[in-house]
N, C-alpha and C positions, 0 to 999 in steps of 0.2 A: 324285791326290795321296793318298799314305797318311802320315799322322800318329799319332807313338808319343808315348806318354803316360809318363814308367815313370824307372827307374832306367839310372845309368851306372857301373859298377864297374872297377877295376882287379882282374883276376884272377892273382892270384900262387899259382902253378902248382908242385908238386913230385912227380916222378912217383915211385913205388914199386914193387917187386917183389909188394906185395899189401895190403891196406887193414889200418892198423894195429887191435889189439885195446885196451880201454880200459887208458891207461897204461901200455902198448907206447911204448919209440921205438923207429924202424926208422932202418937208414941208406939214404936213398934218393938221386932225382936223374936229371936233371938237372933244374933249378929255371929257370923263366922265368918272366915279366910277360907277360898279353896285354889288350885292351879288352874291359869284360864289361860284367855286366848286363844282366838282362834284356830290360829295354828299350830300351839298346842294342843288345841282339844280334837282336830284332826290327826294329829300321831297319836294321843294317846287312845284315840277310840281303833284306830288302826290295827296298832299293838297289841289292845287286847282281842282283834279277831283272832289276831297270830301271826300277821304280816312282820316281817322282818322291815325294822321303821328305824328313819333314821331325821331329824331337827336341823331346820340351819335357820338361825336368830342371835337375837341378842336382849341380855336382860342387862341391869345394873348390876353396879357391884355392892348389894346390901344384900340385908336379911333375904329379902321376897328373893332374890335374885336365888341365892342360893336353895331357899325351898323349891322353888319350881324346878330343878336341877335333878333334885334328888327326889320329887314325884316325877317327874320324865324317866328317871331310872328307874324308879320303883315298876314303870309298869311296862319297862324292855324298850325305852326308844333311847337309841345311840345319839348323847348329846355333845359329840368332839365339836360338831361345829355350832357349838350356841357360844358367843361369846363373849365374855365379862365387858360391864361401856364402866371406865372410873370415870364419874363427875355426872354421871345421869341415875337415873333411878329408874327400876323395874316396871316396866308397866303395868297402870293398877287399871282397874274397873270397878268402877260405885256401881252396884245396883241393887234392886227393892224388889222384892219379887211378892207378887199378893195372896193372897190366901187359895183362888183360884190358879196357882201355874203362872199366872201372867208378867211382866217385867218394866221394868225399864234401866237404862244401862248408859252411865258414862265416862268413857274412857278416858284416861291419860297416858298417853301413845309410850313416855320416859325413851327407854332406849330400843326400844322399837323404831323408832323411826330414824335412830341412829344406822339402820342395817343398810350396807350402800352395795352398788353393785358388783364393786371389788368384792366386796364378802360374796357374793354367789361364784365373781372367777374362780376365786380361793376354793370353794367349794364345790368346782366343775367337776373334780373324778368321784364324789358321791353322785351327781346331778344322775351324770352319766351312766351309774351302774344301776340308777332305776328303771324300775319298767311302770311305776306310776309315780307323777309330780303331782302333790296337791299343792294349792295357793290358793291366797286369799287376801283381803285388801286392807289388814291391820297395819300393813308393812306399806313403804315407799314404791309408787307407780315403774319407777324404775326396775327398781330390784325384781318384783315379780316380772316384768316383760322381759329380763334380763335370764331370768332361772327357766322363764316357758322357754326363748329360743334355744337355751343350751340343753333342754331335755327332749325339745321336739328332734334338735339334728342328731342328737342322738336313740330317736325312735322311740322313748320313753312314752306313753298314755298322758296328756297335761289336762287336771282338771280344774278350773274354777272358778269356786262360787266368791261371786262379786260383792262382797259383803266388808266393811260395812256399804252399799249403795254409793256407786262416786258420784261425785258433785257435777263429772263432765264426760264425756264420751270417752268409752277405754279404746286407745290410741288401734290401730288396723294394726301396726306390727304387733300387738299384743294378741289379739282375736284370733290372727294368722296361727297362731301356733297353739293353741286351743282346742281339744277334740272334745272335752264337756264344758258346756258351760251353767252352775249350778244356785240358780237364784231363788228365793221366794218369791210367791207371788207380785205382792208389791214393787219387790224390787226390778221386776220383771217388766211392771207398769209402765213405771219410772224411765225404765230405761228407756224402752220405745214412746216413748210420752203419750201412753193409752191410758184413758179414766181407767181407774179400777172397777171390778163387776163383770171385767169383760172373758170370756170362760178359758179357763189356763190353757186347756190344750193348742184353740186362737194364740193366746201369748204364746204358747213353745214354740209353734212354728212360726209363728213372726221372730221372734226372735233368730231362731237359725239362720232365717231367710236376712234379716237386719244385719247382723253380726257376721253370719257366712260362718261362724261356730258351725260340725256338720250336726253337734248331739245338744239339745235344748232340755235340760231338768227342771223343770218348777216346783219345789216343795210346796205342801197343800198343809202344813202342820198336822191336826189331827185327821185330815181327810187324804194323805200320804202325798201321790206326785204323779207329776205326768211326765212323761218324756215325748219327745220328738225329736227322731234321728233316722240314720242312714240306710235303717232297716224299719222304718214305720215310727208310726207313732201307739205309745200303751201306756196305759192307768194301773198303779198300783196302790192298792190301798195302806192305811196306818194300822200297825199291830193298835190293835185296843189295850190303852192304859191309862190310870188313874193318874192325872197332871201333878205333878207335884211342884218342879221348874222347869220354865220351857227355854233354859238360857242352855247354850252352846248347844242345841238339837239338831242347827243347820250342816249334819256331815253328812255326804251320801258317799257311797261305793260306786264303780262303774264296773261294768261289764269284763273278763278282758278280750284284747284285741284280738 
């Protein structure tokens, strides 16, 4: 069983001939809605490997709310524990994606950030029957440090990727209980406050070493990832494909234990 900890967004989608400049408007187009969030898009990519997957969030009680409901079922993730915020609205994501893949992305957290750590105690005997936790930083500092300790004592695998990038160092009880920890490049930089340029596999194990995480991932996008961990450090490359959008790309899998 893998269990996601994290956010469920409505992503309203507009594409463009190339990523506007500040105080540009472009005419772009076509405009659609899909199910986002990161941590939705971590169950549903799950799911469809074939893991038995299971959500704990919260959307609003509208429209989106209810769509992202019923694509979470649609593609097998058990959503008992998403649950309905009356008086907030689902969290949405503006973004523009360019003709090349490329993006930009802004979020309105709605009731996402309504998710407190009670809703993880409530949610300890799923926590518990994982054998992997992902997470990720759509959600409240709290709540994720609150779902890693209840899945590490319970021996679970806890993965993750620190995304969106926090403004402040992620707190030692949260690290503690961390066996991957899964960033992009950049956000890799960032974290240790190294220029960027500098060569990821350097970042992975800085990072480990920083963090005391014992398994370091750095997504490369189209040039794949590096790890460094408990058993060495190795490069893997990206399947070759034609970019289409590079939004919600950041999930990886790990090993098992």
């Amino acid at each position: 069983m893998i269990v996601v900890v994290g956010s469920l967004n409505m992503d309203l989608v507009v594409r463009s001939p190339r990523l506007p400049k500040p105080g540009e408007t472009l005419s772009g187009g076509p405009f659609a809605t899909y199910p986002g969030g990161k941590g939705a898009n971590q169950a549903v990519a799950a799911a469809r490997l074939g893991a038995p997957t299971a959500m704990v969030g919260r959307v609003g009680s509208d429209g989106f709310g209810q769509m992202l409901r019923i694509a979470a079922e649609v593609d097998g993730v058990n959503i008992a524990r998403v649950i309905d915020t009356p008086g907030l609205s689902t969290g949405v994501a503006l973004i523009t994606v360019e003709d090349g893949g490329q993006n930009t992305i802004v979020i309105a957290h709605g009731a996402n950030a309504a998710l407190t750590p009670e809703d993880v105690e409530a949610a300890a005997p799923l926590i518990t029957s994982a054998r992997v936790l992902l997470l990720q930083l759509e959600v409240p500092l709290p709540v994720v440090t609150r779902a890693a300790a209840i899945a590490r004592a319970a021996g679970a695998i806890v993965i993750l990727n620190p995304a969106p990038a926090p403004v402040t160092r992620l707190p030692a009880e949260l690290l503690a209980n961390v066996d991957y920890l899964v960033p992009n490049e950049s956000e890799a930089a960032a974290f240790l406050d190294e220029p960027s340029g500098a060569p990821p596999k350097i970042l992975a194990r800085a990072l480990s070493a920083v963090t005391g995480v014992p398994n370091a991932i750095i997504t490369l996008g189209e040039f794949g990832a590096v790890l460094s961990g408990v058993d060495g450090s190795a490069y893997h490359p990206a399947f070759r494909v034609s970019a289409v959008d590079s939004t919600a790309a950041g999930v990886v899998a790990a090993p098992p234990r």
